[in-house]
N, C-alpha and C positions, 0 to 999 in steps of 0.2 A: 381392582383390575382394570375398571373401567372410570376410575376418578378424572382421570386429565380429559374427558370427552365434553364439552361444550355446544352451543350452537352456533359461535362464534370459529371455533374448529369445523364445524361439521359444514357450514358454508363455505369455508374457505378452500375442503375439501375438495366443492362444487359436484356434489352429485345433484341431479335433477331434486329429489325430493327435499333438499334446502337449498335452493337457486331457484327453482319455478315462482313461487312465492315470497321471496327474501327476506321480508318484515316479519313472515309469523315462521310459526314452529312447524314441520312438514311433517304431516303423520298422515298420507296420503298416499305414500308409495308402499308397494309392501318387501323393505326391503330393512334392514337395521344397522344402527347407528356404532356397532360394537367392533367394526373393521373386520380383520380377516384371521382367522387362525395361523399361528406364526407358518406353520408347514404350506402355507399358500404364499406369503411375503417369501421364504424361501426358495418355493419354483420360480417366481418371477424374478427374483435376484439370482438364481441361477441361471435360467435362461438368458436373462440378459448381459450377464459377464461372461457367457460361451458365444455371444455374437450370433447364436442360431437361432434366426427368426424363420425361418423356412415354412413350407407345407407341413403338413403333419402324416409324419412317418408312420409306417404301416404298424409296426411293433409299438408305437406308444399308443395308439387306437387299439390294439388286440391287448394291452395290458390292462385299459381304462373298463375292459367289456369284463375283464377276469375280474379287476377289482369289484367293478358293479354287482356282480355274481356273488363273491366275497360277502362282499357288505349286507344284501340283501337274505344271504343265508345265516349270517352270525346276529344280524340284528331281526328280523321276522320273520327268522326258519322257512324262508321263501328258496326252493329249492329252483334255482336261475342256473340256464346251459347259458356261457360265455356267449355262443355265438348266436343267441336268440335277442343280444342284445348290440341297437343301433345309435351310432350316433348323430344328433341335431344340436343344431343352435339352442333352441330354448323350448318349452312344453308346447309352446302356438305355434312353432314350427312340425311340430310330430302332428298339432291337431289339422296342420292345413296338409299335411301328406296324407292323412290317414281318412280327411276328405274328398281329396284328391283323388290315390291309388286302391286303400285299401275297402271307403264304404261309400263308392261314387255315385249312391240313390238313396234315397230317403228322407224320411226330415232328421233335422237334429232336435232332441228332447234334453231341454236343458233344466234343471229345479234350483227354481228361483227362493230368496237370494241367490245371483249364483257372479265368479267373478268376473269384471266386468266385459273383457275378449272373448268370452265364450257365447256371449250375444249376440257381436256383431261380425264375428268371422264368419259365421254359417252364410251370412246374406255378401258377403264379399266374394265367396265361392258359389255365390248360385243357387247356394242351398235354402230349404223352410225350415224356420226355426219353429219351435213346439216349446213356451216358455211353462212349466209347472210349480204353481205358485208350492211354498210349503208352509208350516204353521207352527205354534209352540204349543207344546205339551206338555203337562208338565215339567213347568220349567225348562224344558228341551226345545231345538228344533228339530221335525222330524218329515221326513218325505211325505208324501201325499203317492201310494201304494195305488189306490186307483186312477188317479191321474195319469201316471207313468202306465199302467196297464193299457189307458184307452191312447195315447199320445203314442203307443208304439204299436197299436194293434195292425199296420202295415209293415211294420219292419223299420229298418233306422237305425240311428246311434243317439244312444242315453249318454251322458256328460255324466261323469261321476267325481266330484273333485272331496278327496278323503283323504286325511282333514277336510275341513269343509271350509272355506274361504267363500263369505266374508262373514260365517257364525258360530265356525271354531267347534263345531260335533267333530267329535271322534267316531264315526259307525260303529259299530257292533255287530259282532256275527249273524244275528237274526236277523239285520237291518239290510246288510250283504249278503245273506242268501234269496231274502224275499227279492231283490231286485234279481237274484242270477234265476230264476223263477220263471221273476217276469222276462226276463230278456230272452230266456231259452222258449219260453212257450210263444213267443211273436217272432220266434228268428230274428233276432235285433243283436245289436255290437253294442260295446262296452268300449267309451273311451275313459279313461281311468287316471286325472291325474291326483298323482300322490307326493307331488313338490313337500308339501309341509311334513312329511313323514317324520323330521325329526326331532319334533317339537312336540309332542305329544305329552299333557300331566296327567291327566284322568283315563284310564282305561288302555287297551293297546291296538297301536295300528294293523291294521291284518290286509295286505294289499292283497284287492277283489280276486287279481288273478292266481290267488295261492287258496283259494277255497274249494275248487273239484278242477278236475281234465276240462268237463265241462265249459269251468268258467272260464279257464285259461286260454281255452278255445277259441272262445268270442271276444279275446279283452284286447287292446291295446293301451298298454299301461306306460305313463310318460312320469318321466323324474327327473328326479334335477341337484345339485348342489348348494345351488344359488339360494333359497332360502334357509335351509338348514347349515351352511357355513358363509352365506351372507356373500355370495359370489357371480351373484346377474351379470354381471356388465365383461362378465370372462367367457361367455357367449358356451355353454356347453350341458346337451342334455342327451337324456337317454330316452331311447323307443325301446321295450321289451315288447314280444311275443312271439305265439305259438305256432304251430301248425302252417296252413296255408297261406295262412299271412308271411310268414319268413319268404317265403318264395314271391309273394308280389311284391314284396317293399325291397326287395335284397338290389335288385339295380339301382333303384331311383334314391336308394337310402346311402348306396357307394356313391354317387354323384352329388350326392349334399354330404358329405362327409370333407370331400374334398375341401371346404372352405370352412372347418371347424378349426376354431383359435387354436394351436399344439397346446399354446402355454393353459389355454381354459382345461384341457384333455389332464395336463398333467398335476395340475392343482386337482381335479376332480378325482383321481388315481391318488392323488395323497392324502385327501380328506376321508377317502371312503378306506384309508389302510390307517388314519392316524389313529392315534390311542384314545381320542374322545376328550380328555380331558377339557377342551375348550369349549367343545358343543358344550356336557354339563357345565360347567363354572355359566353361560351363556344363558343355559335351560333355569339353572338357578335362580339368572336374576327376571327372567320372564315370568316364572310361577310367579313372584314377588308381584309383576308386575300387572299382571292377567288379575291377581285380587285385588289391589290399589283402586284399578278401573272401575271395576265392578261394584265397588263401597262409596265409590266417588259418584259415579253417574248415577248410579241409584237412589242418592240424595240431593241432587239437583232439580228440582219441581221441575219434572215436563219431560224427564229424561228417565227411561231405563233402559237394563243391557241384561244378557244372560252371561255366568260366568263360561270362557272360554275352557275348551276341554283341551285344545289341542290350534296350534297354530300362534301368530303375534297379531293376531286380530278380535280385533270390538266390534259387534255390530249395537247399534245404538237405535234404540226407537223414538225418535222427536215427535211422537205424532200428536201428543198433549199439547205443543207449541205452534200445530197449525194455523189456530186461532188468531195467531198474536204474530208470528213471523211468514211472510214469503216465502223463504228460502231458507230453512236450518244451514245447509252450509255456508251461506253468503253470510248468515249473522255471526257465525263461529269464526269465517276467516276474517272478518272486519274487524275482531276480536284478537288477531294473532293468533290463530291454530289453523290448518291447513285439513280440512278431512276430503273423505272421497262421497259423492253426492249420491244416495242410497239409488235413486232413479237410473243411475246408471246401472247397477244390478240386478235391475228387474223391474217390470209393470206393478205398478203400486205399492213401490215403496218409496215413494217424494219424499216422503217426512222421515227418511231415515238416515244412518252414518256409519261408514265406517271409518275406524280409527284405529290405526297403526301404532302399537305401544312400546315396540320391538327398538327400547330407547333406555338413556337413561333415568335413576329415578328422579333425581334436582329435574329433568325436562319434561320428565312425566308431570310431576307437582305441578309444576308452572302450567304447563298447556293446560290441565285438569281447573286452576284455580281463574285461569281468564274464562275457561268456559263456562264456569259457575258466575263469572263475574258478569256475562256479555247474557245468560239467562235474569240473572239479580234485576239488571240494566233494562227489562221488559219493565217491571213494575209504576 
């Protein structure tokens, strides 16, 4: 399905994540190499043979809130009222309204690894950020429970990003109540994104705000298309929520609605109604892909990684090669591989990597065998 895809294609393409770097292989952006599902090539070939480039009309916005609705109740029995749900540009735009209008005091409490925007937009808006480191546990990554307790014991917004970008946990119910716990007992908000939701191999996604009244309560939950049918650059995302919040974000959310792509609105409307087949044939080759990493990197001296549960993300621990390298990413891209520099995800992790797999397998091989080849090259 996806034989004809190259690196020599995929530049000529010219998306940022192969043109930033040109020489090497881009696995630095989190977005994937497998194009669009044909029902998204068809809005855009649609729209553009109707000559209607216009604003975006009122009815294709109230159909995009029903589909959302749709989709969220057939795929995670998450029971979504149409009109509780808003639309934005993309999940940083929900997180900078949602800084903005709807939790205009506090720090933000973000658990590190965490991805990389959700670091430094808090200090762009004025805000304190509250970095909470997390740890591996058997075999897992898992929150740091009191950390998050003492980091919100004034109140604030906890970042919740499930899946979990950039170390691919899937939560778990016990995992999402113990935080709705802590956030109800410090009066604290839940920003909630759940972009990767459709990526999921190991276990199942359960979005925070479908767990009690409760949590629905305090959450603002942001989603998206863009990863799960590989659609960033068509500018179109969802704000869901409940209660009092509908009534503060309802002006300011009609006024950024206004400059929402129609054509991102209506590919979003058809992926969330299409029959799936492409997401899995997609989901397929990722499982494939998410094991590959994992048996690769794990036999590279200096290099391990935990298998992904959920998401087209590696997070990689380089810290056996501090010794010997400066900069793990400097020596990979010198190498021809492109990663994202762990340091940007959080305090104390220099020596780490993440690595975007969300690719084919002939590209996976290659970038996997220069990075074995550029550790070999220590010796």
């Amino acid at each position: 399905m996806f034989d004809s895809i190259t690196p020599e294609t995929l530049r000529a393409a010219g998306s940022v994540k192969w043109t930033a770097f040109p020489d090497t292989i881009g696995m630095f952006v989190a977005e994937m190499d497998f194009g669009v599902p044909p029902v998204v090539s068809e809005c855009l070939r649609a729209r553009a043979d109707s000559g209607a480039m216009g604003y975006l009309p009122t009815h294709v916005a109230e159909d995009l809130r029903e589909a959302t609705a749709e989709y969220m109740a057939s795929s995670f029995g998450w029971a979504v009222e149409p009109s509780s749900v808003y639309l934005f540009p993309d999940v940083l735009a929900v997180l900078r309204e949602t800084l903005r209008r709807l939790v205009p005091e506090g720090p933000i409490v973000v658990p590190t690894p965490a991805y990389m925007p959700f670091l430094t937009l808090p200090a762009e808006e004025g805000r304190d950020l509250i970095e909470v480191p997390s740890r591996v546990e058997g075999g897992r990554w898992v929150l740091d429970y009191d950390g998050i307790d003492r980091a919100l014991s004034g109140g604030g917004l906890f970042v919740l990003c499930n899946p979990w970008n950039p170390v691919g946990r899937v939560l778990e119910r016990d995992e999402l109540t113990a935080i709705e716990e802590i956030v109800a007992r410090n009066g604290a908000t839940v920003f909630s994104d759940e972009i990767h939701a459709p990526h999921v191999f190991d276990g199942t996604h359960i979005p925070y705000a479908s767990l009690s009244d409760r949590a629905a309560r305090h959450t603002i939950t942001a989603t998206s298309t863009s990863k799960g049918w590989n659609t960033p650059g068509l500018k179109c995302a969802q704000m869901i929520v409940e209660g009092p919040f509908r009534e503060a974000i309802a002006a300011p959310a009609g006024l950024v609605e206004r400059q929402i792509n129609t054509i991102g609105v209506e590919a979003a409307t058809a992926v969330y109604r299409d029959s799936g087949d492409w997401l899995q044939a997609v989901k397929a080759e990722l499982d494939q892909r998410r094991r590959r990493v994992t048996d690769v990197i794990n036999t590279i001296p200096g290099l391990s990684t935990v298998t992904p549960e959920g998401t087209y993300i590696a997070w990689i621990d380089a810290s056996d090669l501090a010794d010997r390298v400066e900069s793990p990413v400097r020596l990979f891209r010198d190498h021809g591989v492109s990663l994202t520099d762990g340091a940007q995800c959080g305090e104390g992790y220099e020596n780490h990597l993440r690595l975007i797999f969300g690719t084919t397998g002939p590209i996976l091989e290659e970038a996997l065998a220069r990075m074995a080849a550029a550790v070999a090259g220590l010796d």
